[in-house]
Biopython code that builds the backbone (N, CA, C, O; Angstrom):
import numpy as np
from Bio.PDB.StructureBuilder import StructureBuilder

atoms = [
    (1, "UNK", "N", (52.855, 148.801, 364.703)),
    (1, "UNK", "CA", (52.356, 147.529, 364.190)),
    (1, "UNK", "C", (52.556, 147.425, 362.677)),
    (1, "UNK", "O", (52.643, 146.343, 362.096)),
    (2, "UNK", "N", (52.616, 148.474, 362.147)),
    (2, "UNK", "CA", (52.633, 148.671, 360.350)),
    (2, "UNK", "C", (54.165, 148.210, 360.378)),
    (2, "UNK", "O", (54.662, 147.373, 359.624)),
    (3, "UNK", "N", (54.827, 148.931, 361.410)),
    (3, "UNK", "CA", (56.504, 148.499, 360.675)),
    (3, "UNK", "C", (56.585, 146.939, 360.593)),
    (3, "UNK", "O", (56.871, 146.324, 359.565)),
    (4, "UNK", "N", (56.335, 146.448, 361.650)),
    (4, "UNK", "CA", (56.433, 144.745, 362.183)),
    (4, "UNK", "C", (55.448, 144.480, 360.389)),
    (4, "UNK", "O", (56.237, 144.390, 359.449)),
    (5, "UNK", "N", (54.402, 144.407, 360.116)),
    (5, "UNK", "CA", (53.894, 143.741, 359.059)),
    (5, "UNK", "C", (54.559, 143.709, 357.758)),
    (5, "UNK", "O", (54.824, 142.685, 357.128)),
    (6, "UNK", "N", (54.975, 145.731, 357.166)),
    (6, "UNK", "CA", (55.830, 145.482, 356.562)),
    (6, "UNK", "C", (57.098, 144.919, 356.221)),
    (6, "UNK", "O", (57.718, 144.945, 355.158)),
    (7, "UNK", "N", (57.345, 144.444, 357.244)),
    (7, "UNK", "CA", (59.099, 143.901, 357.525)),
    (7, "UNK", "C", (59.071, 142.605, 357.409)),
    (7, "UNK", "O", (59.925, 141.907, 356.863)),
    (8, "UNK", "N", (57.702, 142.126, 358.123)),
    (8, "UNK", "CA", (57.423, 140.640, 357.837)),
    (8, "UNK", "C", (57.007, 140.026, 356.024)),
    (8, "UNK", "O", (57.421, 138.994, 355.496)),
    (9, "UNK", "N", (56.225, 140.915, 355.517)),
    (9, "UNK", "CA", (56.064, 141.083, 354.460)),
    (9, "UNK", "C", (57.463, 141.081, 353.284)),
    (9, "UNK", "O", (57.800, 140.528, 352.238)),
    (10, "UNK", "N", (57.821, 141.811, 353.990)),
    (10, "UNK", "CA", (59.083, 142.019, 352.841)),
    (10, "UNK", "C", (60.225, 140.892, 352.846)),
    (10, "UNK", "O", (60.932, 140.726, 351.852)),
    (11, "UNK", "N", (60.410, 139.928, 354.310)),
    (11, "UNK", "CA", (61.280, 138.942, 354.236)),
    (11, "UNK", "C", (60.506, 137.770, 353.367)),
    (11, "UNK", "O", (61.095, 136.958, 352.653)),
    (12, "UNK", "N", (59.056, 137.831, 353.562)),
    (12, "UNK", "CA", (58.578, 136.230, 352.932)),
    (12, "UNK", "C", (58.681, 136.688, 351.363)),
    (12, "UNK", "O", (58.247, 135.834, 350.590)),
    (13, "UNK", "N", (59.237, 138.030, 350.681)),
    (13, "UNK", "CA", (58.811, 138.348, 349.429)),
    (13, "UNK", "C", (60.607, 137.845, 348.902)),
    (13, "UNK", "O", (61.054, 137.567, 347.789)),
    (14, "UNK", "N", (61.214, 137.897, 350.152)),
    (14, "UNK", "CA", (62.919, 137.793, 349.839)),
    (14, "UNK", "C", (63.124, 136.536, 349.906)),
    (14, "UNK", "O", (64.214, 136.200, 349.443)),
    (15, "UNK", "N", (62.276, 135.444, 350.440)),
    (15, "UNK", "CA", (62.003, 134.249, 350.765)),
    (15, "UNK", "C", (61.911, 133.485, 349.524)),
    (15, "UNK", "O", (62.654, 132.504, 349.491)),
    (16, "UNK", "N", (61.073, 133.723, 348.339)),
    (16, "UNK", "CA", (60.355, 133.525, 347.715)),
    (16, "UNK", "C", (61.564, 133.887, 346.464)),
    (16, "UNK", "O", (61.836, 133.092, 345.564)),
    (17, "UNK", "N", (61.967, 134.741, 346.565)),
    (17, "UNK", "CA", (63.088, 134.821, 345.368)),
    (17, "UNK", "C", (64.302, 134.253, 345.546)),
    (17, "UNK", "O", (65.076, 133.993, 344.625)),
    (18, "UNK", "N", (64.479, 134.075, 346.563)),
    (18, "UNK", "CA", (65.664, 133.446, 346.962)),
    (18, "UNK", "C", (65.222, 131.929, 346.291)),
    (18, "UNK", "O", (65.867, 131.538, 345.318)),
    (19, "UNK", "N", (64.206, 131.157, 346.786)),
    (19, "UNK", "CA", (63.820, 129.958, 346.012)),
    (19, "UNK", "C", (63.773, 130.308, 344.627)),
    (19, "UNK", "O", (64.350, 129.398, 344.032)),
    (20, "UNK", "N", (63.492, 130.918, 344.054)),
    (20, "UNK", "CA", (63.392, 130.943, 342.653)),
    (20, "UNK", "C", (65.062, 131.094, 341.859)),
    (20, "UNK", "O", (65.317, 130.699, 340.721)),
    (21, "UNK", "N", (66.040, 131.765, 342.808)),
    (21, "UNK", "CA", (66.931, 131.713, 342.589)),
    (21, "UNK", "C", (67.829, 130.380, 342.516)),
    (21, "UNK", "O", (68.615, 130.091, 341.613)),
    (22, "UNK", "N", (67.548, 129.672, 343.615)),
    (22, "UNK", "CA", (67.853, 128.223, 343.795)),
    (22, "UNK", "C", (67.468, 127.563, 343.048)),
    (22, "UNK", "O", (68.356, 126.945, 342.461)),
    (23, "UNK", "N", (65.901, 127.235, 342.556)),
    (23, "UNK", "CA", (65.921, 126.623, 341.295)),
    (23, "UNK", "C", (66.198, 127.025, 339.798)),
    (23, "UNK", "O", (66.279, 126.260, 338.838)),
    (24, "UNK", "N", (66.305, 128.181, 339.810)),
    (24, "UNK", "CA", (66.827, 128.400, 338.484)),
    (24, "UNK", "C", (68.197, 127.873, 338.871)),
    (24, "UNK", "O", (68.211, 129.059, 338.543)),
    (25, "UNK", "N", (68.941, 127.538, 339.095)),
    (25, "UNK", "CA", (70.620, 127.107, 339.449)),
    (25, "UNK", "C", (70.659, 125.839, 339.133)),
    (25, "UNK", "O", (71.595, 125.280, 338.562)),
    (26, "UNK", "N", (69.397, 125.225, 339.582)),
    (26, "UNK", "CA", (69.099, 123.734, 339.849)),
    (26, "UNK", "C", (69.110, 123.342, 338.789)),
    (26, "UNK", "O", (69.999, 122.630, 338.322)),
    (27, "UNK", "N", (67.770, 123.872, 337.999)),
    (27, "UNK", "CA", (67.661, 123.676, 336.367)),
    (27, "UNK", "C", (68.397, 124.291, 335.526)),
    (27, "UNK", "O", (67.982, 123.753, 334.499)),
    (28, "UNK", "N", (69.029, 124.876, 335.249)),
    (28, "UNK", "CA", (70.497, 125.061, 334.514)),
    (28, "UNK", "C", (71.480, 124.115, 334.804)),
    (28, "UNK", "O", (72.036, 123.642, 333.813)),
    (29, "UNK", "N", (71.836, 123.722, 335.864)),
    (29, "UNK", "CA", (72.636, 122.474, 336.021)),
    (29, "UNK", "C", (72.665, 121.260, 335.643)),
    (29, "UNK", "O", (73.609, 120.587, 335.229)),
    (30, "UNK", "N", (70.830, 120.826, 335.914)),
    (30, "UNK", "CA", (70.291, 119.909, 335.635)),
    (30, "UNK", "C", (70.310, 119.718, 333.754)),
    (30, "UNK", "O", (70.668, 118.628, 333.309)),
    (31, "UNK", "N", (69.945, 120.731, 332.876)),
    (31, "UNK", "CA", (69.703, 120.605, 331.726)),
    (31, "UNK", "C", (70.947, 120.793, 331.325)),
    (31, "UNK", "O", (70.990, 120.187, 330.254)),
    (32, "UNK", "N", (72.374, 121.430, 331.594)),
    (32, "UNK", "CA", (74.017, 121.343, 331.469)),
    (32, "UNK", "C", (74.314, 119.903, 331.580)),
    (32, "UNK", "O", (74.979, 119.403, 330.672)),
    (33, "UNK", "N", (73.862, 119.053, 332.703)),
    (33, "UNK", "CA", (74.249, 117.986, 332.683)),
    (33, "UNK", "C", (73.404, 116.547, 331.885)),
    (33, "UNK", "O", (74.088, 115.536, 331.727)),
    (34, "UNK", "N", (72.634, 116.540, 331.639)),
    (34, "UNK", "CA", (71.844, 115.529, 331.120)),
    (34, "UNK", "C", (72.022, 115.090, 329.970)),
    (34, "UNK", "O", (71.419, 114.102, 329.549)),
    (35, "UNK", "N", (72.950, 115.815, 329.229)),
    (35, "UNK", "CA", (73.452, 115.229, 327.290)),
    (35, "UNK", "C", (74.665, 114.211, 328.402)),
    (35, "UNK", "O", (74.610, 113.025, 328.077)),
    (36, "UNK", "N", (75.412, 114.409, 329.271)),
    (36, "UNK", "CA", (76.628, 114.227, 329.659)),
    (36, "UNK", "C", (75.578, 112.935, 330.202)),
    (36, "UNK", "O", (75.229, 112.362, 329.170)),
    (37, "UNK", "N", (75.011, 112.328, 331.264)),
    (37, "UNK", "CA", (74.519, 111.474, 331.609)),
    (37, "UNK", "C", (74.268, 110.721, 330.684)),
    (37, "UNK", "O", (74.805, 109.614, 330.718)),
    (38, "UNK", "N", (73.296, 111.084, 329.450)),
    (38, "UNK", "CA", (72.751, 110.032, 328.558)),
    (38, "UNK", "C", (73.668, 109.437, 327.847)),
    (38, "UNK", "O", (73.669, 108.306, 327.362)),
    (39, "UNK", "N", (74.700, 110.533, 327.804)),
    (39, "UNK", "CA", (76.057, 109.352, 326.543)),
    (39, "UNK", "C", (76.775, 108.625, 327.632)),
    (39, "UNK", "O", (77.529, 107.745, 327.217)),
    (40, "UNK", "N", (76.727, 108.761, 328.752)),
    (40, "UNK", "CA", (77.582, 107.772, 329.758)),
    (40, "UNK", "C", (76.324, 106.296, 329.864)),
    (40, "UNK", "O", (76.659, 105.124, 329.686)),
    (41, "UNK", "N", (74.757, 106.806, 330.220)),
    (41, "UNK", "CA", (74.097, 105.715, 330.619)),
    (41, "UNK", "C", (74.262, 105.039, 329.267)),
    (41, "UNK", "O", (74.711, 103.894, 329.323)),
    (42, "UNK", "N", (73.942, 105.603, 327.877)),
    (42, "UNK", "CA", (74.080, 104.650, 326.534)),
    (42, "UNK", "C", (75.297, 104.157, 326.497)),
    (42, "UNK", "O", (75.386, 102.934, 326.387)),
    (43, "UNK", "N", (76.208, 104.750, 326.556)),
    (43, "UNK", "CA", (77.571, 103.462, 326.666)),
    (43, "UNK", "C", (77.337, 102.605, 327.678)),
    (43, "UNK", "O", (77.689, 101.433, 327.543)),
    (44, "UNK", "N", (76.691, 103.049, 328.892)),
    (44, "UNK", "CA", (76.890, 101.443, 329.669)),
    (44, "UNK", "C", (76.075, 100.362, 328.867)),
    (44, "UNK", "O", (76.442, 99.234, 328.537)),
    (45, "UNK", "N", (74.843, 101.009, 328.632)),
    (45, "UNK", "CA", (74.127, 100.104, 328.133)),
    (45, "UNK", "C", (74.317, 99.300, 326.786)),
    (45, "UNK", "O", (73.669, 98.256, 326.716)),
    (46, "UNK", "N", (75.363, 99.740, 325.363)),
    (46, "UNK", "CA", (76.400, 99.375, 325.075)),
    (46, "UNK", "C", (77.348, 98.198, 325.309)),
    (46, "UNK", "O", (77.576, 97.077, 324.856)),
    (47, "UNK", "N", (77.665, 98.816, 326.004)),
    (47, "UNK", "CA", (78.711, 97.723, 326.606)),
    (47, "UNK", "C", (78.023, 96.287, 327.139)),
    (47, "UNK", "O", (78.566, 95.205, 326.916)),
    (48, "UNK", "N", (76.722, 96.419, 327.894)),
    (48, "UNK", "CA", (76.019, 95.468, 327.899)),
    (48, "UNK", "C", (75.650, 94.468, 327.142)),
    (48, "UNK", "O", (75.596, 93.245, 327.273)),
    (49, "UNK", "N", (75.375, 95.326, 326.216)),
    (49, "UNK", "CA", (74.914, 94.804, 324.795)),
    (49, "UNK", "C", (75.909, 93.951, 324.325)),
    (49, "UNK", "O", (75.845, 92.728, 324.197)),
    (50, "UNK", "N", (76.926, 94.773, 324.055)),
    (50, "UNK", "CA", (78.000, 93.965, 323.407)),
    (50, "UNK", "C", (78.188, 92.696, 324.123)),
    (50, "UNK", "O", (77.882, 91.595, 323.665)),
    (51, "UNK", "N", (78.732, 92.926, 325.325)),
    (51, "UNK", "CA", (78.954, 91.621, 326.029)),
    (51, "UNK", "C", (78.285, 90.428, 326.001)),
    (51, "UNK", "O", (78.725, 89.281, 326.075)),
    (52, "UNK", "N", (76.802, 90.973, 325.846)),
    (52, "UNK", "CA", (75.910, 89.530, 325.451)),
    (52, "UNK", "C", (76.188, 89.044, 324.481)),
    (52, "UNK", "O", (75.611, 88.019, 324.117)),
]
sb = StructureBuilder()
sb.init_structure("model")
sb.init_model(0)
sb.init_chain("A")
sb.init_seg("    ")
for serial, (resi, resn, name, xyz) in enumerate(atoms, 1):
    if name == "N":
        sb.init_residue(resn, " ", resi, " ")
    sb.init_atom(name, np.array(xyz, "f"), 0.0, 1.0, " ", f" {name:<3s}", serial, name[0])
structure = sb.get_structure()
């Protein structure tokens, strides 16, 4: 019964880093991309501008 708990134990602990792994990926991507978004959304909005 100890093996079964430890084993269960040890996947939800691999579970758990694995998510942490995923979002760290997420947010590095996320904060890589967001200078790149804001100078695209300010030129649209730009261009808006101008046009009026």
């Amino acid at each position: 019964m100890m093996n079964v708990w430890n084993y269960l134990r040890n996947q939800k602990g691999q579970g758990m880093v694995e998510y942490g792994l995923i979002l760290a990926l997420i947010s590095i991507a996320a904060i890589t991309l967001m200078p790149q978004v804001g100078t695209a959304i300010n030129n649209a909005f730009n261009s808006v501008v101008t046009a009026l």
